[in-house]
C-alpha positions in Angstrom: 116.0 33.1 45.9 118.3 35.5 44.9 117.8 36.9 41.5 120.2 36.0 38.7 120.7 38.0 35.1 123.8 37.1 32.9 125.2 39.8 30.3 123.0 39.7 27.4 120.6 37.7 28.1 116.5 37.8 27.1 113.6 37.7 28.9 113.2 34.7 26.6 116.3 33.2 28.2 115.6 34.3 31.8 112.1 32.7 32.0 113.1 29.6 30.3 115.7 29.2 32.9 113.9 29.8 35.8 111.7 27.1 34.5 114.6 24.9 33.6 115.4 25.6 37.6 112.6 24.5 39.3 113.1 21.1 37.4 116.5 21.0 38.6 115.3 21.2 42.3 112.6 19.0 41.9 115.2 16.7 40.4 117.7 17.3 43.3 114.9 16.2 45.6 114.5 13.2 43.9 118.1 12.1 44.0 117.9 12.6 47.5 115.2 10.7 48.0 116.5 7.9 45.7 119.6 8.4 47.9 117.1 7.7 51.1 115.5 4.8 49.9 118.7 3.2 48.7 120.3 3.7 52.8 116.9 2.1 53.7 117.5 -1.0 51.9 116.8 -4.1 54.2 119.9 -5.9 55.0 121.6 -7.5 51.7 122.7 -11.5 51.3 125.3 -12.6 53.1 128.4 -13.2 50.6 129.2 -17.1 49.8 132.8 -17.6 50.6 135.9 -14.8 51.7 136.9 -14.9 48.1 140.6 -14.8 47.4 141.8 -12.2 44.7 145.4 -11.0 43.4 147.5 -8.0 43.3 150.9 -6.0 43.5 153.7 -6.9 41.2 154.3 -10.7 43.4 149.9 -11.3 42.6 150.1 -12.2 46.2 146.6 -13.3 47.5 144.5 -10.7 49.1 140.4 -11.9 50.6 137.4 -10.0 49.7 137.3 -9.0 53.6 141.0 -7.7 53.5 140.1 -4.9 51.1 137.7 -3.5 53.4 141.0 -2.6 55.7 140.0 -0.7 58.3 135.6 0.1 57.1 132.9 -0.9 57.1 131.6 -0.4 53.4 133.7 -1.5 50.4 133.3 -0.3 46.9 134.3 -3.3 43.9 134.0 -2.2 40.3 133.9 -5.0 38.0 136.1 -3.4 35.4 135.7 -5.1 31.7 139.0 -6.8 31.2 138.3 -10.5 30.6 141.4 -12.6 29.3 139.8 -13.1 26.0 140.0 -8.9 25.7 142.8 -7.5 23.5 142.3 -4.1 25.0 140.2 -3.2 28.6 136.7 -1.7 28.0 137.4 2.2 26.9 134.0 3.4 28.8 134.9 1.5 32.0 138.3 2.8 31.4 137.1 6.3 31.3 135.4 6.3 34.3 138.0 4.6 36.2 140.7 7.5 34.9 138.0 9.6 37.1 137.8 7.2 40.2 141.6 7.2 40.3 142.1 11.0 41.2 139.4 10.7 43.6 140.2 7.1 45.8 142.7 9.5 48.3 139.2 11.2 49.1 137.2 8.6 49.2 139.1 6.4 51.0 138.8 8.2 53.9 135.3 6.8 54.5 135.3 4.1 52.5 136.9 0.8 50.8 137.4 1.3 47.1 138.8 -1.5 44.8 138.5 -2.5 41.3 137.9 -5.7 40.1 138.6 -7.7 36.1 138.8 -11.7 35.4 142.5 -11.1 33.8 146.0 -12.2 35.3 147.4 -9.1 37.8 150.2 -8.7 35.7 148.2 -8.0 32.6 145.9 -5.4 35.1 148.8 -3.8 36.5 150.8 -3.4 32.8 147.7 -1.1 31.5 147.2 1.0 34.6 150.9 1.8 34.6 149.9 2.6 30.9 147.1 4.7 32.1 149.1 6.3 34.9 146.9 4.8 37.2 148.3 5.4 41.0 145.9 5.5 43.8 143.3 2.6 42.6 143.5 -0.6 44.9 143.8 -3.3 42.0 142.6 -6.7 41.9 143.0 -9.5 39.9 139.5 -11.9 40.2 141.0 -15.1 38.0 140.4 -18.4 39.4 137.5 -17.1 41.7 133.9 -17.3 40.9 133.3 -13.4 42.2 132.6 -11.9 38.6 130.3 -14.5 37.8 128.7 -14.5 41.5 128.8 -10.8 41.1 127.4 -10.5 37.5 130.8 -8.7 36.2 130.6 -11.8 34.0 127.9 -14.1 32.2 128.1 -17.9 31.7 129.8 -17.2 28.4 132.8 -15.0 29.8 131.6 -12.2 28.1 132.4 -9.0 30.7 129.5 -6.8 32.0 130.2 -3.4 34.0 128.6 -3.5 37.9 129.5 -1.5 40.4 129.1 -3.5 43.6 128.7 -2.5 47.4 129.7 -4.5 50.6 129.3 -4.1 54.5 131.0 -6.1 57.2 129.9 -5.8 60.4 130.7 -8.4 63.1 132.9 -10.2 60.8 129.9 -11.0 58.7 130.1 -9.8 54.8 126.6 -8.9 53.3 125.9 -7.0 49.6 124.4 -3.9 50.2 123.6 -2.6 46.7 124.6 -3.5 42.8 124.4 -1.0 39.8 121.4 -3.2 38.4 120.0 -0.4 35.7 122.7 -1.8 33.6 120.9 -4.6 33.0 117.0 -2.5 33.6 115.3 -1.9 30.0 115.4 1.8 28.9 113.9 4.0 26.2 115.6 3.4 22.7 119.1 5.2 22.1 119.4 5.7 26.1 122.9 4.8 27.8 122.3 2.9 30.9 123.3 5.3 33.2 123.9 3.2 36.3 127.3 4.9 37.2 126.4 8.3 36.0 126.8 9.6 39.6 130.2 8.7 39.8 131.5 9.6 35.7 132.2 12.3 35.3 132.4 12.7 31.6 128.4 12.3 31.1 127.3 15.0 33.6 129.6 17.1 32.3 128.3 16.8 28.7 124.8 17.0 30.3 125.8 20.5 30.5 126.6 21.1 27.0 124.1 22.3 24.3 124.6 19.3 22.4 124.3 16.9 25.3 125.9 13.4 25.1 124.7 13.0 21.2 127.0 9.7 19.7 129.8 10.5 21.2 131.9 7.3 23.1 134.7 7.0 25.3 137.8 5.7 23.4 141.4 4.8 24.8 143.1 7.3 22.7 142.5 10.0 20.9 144.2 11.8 17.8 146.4 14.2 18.5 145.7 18.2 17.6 
């Protein structure tokens, strides 16, 4: 390993870190093993129906296997904008304003769309609010898929999931959900089950005073 000093710094410091190190690779061999295990998963269920979605300014129907275009493995957030919602969910939203700099990358391997349960138009007016551009939009009224999909409960209430799908041979299965969501975790923990694609938590990871209370919100004051 090649040996690091910063200006400054201790022997305190430098031992503590190097420390602090070896638990990051040990925890940068578990995500890849996590990783492993989850590409090993035996083949998912097959989806009930082609379910028929909305989008653009017309809401003209688009299927679930249309977004796939031309891949084999689609990405579906279920994005927390029920019709009963004044506003859309400010962490979703936070962690779709990161997804939507990053879908021109992406795409070039994958399907990436983004699901809610409200009308297109409503969808549509708050990502031209947001300055959405490159996220493929979908509008999931009048189809079952959030509640099939667990982006909604029997009440309507709205639940985050990030959901995974494969077609091969025509054929539709569900490869993988964002289920610690719903796992039980230690008191005052966040659920984590997007942290690998949100940025804003890993990057307060970083910082001496961690995540602490702080929350995503859709504004903030001005300075």
């Amino acid at each position: 390993m090649v040996e690091m000093h910063f200006p400054g710094e201790s022997a305190e410091y430098r031992a503590a870190r190097e420390r602090l190190l070896q638990s990051e690779i040990a925890l940068r061999r578990q995500t890849e093993a996590v990783a492993a295990e989850r590409r090993a998963l035996p083949p998912g269920g097959v989806v009930p129906q082609d379910y028929v979605f909305h989008e653009g300014a017309e809401g003209r129907a688009v299927k679930l296997s249309e977004l796939f275009g031309d891949k084999a493995v689609l990405l579906l957030y279920s994005y927390m904008y029920g019709p009963a919602m004044a506003r859309p969910c400010p962490s979703c939203t936070s962690m779709l304003d990161g997804l939507d700099g990053q879908v021109e990358a992406l795409s070039q391997k994958v399907a990436v769309a983004v699901a809610a349960q409200s009308p297109i138009a409503r969808i549509r007016e708050f990502a031209a609010e947001r300055g959405w551009r490159r996220m493929r939009l979908v509008s999931a009224d009048g189809t079952t898929y959030q509640r099939d999909y667990k982006g909604e409960d029997e009440t309507g209430g709205q639940w985050p999931i990030l959901n995974v799908f494969e077609k091969q041979d025509g054929v539709i299965r569900h490869v993988w959900a964002s289920e610690l969501a719903f796992a039980p975790r230690d008191e005052g923990q966040d659920p984590r089950h997007i942290d690998m694609v949100w940025p804003l938590w890993n990057f307060l990871d970083l910082s001496p005073d961690g995540r602490g209370d702080f929350r995503p919100a859709l504004s903030y004051p001005q300075n």
